[in-house]
MARTIKE-59460 format. One record per residue: residue number from 1; residue in three letters; x, y, z of N, C-alpha, C, O in turn. Coordinates in steps of 0.05 Angstrom, whole numbers. Layout:
N
 pos code  neast nnorth    nup caeast canorth   caup  ceast cnorth    cup  oeast onorth    oup
 NUM  ala      X      Y      Z      X       Y      Z      X      Y      Z      X      Y      Z
...
***
This chain:
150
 pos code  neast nnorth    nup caeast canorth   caup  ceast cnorth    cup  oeast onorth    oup
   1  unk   -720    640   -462   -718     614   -449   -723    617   -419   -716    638   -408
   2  unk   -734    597   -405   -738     589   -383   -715    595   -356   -696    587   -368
   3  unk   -710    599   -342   -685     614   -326   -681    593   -308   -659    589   -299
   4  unk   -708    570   -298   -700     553   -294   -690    524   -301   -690    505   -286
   5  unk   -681    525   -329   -678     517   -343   -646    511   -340   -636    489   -341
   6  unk   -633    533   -336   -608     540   -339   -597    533   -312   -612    533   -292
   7  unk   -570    525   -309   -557     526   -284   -540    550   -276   -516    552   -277
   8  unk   -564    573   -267   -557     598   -257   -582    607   -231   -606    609   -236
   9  unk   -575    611   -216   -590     609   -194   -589    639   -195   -575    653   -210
  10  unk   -606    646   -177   -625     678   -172   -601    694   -156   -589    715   -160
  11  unk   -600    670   -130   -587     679   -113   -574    644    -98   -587    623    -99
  12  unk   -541    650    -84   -536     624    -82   -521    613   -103   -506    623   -120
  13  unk   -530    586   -100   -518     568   -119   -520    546   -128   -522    529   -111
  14  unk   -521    538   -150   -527     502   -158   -502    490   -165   -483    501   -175
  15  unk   -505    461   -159   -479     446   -164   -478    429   -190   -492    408   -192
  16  unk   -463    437   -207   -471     420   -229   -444    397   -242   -421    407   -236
  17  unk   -443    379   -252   -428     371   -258   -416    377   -290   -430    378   -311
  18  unk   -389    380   -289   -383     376   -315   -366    348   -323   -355    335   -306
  19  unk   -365    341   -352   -358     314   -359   -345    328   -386   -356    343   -403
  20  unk   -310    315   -384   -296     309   -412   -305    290   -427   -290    271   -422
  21  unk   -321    283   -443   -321     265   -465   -309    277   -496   -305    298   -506
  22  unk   -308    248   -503   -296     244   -534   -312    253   -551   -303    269   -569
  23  unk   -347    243   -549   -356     248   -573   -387    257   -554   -404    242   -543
  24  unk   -384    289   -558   -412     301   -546   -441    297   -552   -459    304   -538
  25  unk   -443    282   -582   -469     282   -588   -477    244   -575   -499    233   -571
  26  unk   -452    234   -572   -470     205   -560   -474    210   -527   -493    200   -514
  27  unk   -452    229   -514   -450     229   -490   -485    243   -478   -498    238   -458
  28  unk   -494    265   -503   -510     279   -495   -538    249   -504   -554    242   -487
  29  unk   -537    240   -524   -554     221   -522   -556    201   -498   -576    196   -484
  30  unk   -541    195   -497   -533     175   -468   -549    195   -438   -566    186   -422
  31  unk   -540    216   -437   -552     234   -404   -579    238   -411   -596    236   -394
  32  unk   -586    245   -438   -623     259   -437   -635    228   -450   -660    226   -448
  33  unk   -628    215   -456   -641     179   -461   -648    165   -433   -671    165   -424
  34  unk   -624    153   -419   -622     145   -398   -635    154   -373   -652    141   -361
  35  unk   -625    177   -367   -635     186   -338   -664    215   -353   -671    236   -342
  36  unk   -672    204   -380   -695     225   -380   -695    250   -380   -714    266   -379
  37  unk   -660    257   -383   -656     291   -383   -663    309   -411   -664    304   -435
  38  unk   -666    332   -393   -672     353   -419   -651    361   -429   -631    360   -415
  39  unk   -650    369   -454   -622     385   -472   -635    400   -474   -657    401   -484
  40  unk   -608    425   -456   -606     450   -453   -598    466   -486   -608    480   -504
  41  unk   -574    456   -480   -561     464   -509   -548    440   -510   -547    420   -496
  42  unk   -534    452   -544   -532     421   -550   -506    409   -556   -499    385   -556
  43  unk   -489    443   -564   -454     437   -554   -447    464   -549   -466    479   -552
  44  unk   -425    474   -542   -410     486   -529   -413    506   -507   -407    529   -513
  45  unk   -424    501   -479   -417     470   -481   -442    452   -483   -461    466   -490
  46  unk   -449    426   -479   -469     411   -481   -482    412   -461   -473    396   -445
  47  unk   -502    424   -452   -519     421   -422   -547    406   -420   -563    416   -436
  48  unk   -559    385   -403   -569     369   -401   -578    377   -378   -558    383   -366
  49  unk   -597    381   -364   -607     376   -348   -624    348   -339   -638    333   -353
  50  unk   -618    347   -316   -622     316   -303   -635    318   -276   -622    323   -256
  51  unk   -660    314   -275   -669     318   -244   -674    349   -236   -688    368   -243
  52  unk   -653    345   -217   -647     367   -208   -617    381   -199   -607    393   -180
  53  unk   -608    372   -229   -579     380   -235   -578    386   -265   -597    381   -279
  54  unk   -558    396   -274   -542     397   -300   -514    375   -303   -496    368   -288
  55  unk   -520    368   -328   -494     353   -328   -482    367   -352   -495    368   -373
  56  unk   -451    379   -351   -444     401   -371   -420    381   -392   -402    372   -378
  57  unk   -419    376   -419   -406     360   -416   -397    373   -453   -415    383   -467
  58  unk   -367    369   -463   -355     389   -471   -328    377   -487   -316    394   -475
  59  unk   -312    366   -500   -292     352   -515   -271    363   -499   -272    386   -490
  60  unk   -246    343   -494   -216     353   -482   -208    379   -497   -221    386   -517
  61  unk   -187    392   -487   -175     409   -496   -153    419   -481   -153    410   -458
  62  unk   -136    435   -485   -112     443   -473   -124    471   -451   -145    481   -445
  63  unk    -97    477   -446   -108     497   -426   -116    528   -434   -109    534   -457
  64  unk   -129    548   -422   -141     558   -421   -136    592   -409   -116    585   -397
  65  unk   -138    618   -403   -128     629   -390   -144    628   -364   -133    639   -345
  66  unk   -169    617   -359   -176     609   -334   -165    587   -315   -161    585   -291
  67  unk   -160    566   -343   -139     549   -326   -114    536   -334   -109    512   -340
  68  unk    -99    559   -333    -67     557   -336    -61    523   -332    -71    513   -312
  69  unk    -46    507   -349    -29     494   -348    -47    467   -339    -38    450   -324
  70  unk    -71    465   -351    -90     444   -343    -99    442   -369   -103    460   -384
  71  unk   -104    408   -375   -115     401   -407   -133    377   -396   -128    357   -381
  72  unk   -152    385   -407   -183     364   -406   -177    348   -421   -168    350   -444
  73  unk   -182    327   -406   -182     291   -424   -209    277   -413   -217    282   -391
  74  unk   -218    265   -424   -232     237   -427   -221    218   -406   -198    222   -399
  75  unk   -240    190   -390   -214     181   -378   -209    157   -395   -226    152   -413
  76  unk   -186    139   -392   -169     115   -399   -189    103   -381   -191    106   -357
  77  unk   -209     82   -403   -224      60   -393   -211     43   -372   -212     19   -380
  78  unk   -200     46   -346   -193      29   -329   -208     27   -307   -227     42   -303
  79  unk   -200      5   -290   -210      -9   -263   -199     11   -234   -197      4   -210
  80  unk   -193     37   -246   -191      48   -225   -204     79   -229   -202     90   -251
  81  unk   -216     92   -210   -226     108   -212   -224    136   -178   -224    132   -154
  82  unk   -222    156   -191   -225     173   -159   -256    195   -156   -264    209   -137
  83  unk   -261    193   -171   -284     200   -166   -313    187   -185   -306    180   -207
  84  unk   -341    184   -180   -360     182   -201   -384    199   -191   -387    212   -170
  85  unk   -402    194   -212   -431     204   -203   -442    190   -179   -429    173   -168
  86  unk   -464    195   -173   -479     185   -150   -510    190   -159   -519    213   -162
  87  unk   -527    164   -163   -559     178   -176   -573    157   -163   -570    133   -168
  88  unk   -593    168   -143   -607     155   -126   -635    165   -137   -644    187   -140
  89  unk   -643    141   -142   -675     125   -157   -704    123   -135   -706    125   -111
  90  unk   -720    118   -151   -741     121   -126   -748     82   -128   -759     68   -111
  91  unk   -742     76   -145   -741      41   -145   -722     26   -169   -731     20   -191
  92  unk   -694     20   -161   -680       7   -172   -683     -6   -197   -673     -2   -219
  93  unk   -703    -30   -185   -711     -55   -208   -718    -37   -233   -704    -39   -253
  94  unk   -739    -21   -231   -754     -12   -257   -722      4   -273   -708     -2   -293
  95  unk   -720     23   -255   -691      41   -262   -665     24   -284   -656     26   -307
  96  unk   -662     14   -270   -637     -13   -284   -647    -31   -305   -633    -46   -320
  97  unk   -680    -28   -305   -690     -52   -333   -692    -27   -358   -686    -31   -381
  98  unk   -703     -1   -348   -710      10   -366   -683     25   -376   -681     32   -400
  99  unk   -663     30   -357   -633      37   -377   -629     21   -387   -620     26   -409
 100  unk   -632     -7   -380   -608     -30   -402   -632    -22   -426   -623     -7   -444
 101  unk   -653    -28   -428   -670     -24   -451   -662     -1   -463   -673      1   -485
 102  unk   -649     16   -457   -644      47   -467   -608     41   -480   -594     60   -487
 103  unk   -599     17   -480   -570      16   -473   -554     11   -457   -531      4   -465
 104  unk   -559     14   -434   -542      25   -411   -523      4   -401   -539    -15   -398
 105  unk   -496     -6   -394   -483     -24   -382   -475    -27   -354   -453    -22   -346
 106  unk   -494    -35   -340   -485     -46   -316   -467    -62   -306   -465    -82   -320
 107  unk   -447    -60   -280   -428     -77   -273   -436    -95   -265   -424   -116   -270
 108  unk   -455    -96   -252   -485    -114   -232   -497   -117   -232   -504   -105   -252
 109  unk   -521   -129   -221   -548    -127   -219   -541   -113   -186   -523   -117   -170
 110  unk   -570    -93   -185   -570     -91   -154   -566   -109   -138   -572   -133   -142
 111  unk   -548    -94   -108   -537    -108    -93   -552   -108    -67   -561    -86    -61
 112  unk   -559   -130    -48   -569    -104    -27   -550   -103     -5   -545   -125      3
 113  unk   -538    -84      7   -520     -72     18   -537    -65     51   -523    -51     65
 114  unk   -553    -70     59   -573     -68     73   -582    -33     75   -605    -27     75
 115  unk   -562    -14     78   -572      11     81   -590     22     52   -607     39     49
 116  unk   -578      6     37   -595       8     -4   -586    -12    -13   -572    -30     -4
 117  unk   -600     -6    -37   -601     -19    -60   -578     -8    -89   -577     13   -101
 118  unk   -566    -25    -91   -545      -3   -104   -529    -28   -122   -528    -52   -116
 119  unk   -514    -12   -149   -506     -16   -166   -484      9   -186   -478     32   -180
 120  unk   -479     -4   -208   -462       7   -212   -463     11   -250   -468     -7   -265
 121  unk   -457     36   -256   -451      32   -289   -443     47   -298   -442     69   -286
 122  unk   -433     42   -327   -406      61   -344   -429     72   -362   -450     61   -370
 123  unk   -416    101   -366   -431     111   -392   -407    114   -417   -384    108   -413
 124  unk   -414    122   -437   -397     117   -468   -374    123   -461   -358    107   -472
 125  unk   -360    143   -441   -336     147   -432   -327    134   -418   -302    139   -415
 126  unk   -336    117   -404   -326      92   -374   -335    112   -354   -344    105   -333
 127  unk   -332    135   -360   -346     147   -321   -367    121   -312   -385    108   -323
 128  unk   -356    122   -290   -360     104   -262   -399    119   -257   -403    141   -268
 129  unk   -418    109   -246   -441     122   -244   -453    108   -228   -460     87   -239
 130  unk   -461    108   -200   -471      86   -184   -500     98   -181   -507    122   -176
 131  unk   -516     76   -185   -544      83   -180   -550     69   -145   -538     50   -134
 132  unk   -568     83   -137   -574      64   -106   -608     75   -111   -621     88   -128
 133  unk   -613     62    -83   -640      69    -68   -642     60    -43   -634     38    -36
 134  unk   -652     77    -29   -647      81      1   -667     56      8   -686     59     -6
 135  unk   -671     30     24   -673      21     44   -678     16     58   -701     15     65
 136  unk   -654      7     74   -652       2    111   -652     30    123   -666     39    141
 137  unk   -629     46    106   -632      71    122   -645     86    136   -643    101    156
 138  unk   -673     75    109   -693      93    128   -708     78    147   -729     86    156
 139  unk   -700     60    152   -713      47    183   -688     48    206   -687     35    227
 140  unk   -666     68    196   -631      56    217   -622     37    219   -615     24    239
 141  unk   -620     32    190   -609      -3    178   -579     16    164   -580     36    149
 142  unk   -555      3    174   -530      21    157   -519      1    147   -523    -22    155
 143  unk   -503      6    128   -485     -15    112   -454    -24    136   -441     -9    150
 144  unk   -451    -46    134   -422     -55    146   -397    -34    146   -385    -30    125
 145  unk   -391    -23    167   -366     -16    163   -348    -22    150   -345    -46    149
 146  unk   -331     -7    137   -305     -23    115   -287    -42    128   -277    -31    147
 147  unk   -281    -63    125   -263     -79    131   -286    -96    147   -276   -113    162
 148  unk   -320    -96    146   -324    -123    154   -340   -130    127   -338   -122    104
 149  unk   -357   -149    138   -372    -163    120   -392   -147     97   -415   -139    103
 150  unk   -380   -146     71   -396    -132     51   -409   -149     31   -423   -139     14
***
């Protein structure tokens, strides 16, 4: 197999994400459908490559002797969240017609925020996933500071 293929760098390092889901074979349909990724492998764990990342993604379980006293969950579909993805597009419109056509559930339609174009969506697990595209930025157009007008 291909070495770049894998999320193992020569020298250095790559940042990859991993994801608790419930059920690995829709989660893995959902990352290589949607955003066009390759399957690496196909469970344990599930690796997907996306772009120019891996997304590693693997069923809950209890702890581990790497990580003492820590148990992988899935999250509780709620309105609150502390972290998500971040996946910046080279043109929104097409991006957001051709996921819903693939499935995909959006919170929004793109917004424009003036520094991008940006939006928001859940994959089979509720992870949070904001898509954007840059903009104003690139003319030194920035979005409103928090607490004014958004």
């Amino acid at each position: 197999m291909q070495r770049d293929k894998w999320p193992a760098p020569e020298r250095g390092l790559v940042l990859t994400h991993f994801l608790t889901v419930r059920d690995v074979a829709r989660a893995r349909e959902f990352y290589a459908g949607v955003f066009g990724g390759e399957v690496v492998l196909e469970e344990n764990p599930c690796i997907v490559k996306v772009a120019n990342t891996w997304i590693i993604m693997n069923p809950g379980g209890g702890p581990t002797p790497d990580k003492p006293g820590i148990t992988l969950k899935a999250p509780e579909r709620t309105d609150t969240v502390s972290a998500f993805m971040n996946v910046r597009v080279a043109d929104i419109a097409a991006f957001s017609t051709e996921a819903r056509a693939k499935g995909a559930e959006f919170l929004t339609e793109p917004i424009d925020r003036k520094a991008e174009l940006r939006c928001y969506m859940r994959d089979p697990d509720g992870y949070l996933i904001e898509v954007g595209q840059a903009t104003g930025m690139l003319e030194g157009i920035y979005a409103d500071r928090s607490g004014t007008s958004q």
